[in-house]
C-alpha positions as CSV (number, residue, x, y, z in Angstrom):
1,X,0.0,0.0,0.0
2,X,1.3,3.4,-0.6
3,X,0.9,5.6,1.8
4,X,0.7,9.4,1.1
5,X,1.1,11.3,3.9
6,X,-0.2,15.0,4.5
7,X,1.2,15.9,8.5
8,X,4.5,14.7,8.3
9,X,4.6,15.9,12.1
10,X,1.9,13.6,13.1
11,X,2.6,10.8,10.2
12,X,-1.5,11.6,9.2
13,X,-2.3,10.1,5.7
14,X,-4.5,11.5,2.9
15,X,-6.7,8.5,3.3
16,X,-6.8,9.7,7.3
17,X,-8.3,13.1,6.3
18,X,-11.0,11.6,3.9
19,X,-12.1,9.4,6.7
20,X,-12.5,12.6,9.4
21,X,-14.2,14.6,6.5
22,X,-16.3,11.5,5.9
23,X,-16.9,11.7,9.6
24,X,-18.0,15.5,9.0
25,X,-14.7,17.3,9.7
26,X,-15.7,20.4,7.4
27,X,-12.4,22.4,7.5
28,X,-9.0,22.4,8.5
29,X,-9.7,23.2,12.2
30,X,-11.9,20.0,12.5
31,X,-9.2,17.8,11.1
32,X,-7.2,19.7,13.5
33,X,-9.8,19.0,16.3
34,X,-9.9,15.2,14.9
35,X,-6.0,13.9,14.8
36,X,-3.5,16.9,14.8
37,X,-2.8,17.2,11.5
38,X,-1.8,21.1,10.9
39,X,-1.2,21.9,14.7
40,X,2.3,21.9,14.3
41,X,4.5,23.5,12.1
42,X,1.6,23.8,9.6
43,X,2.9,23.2,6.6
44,X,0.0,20.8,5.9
45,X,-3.0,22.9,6.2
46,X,-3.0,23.6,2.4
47,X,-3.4,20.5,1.3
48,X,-6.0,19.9,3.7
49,X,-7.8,22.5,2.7
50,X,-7.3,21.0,-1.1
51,X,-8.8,17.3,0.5
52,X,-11.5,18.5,1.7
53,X,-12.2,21.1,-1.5
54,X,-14.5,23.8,-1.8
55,X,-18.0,21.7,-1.4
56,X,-20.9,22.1,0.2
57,X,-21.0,21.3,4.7
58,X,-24.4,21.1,5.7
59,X,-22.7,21.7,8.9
60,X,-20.3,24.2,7.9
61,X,-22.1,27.4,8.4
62,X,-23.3,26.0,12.2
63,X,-19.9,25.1,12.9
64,X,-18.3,28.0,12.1
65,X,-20.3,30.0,14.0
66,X,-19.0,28.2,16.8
67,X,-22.3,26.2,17.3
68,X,-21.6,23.7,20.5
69,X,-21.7,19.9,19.6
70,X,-22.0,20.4,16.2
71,X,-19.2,17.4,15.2
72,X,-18.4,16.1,18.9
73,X,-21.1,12.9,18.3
74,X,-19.7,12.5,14.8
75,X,-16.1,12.5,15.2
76,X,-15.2,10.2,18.4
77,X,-11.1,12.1,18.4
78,X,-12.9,15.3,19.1
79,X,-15.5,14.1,21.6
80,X,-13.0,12.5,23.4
81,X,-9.8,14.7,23.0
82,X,-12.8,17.8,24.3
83,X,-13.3,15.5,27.3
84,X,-10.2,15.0,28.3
């Protein structure tokens, strides 16, 4: 398997990414919220940005308004990494 790798600071994979935005991750700072990827040095938030492209989040817009518990019961890293 070949392995393409977006967080080189956190070893996170493309195919990582796709499965958070599957999840409902809508933008970078969900990913973020989800595994680490683009917490670091942040090279990486570009191409995140790129995975996740320009379409539409039915959650987006309640999310970045800072809506509580928008993602928390759809993305268990960020429920549990809030509750810790």
């Amino acid at each position: 398997m070949n392995r393409v790798y977006v967080c080189s600071c956190f070893g996170i994979t493309e195919q990582q990414v796709r499965e958070h935005a599957d999840k409902g991750a809508c933008t970078p700072r969900q990913i973020a919220s989800a595994c680490k990827a683009g917490t670091d040095c942040g090279s990486c938030v570009r191409r995140i940005q790129a995975l996740l492209g320009r379409g539409a989040c039915p959650r987006r817009e309640l999310a970045d308004q800072g809506e509580p518990g928008v993602l928390s019961a759809e993305i268990p890293a960020l429920a549990q990494s809030r509750a810790a």
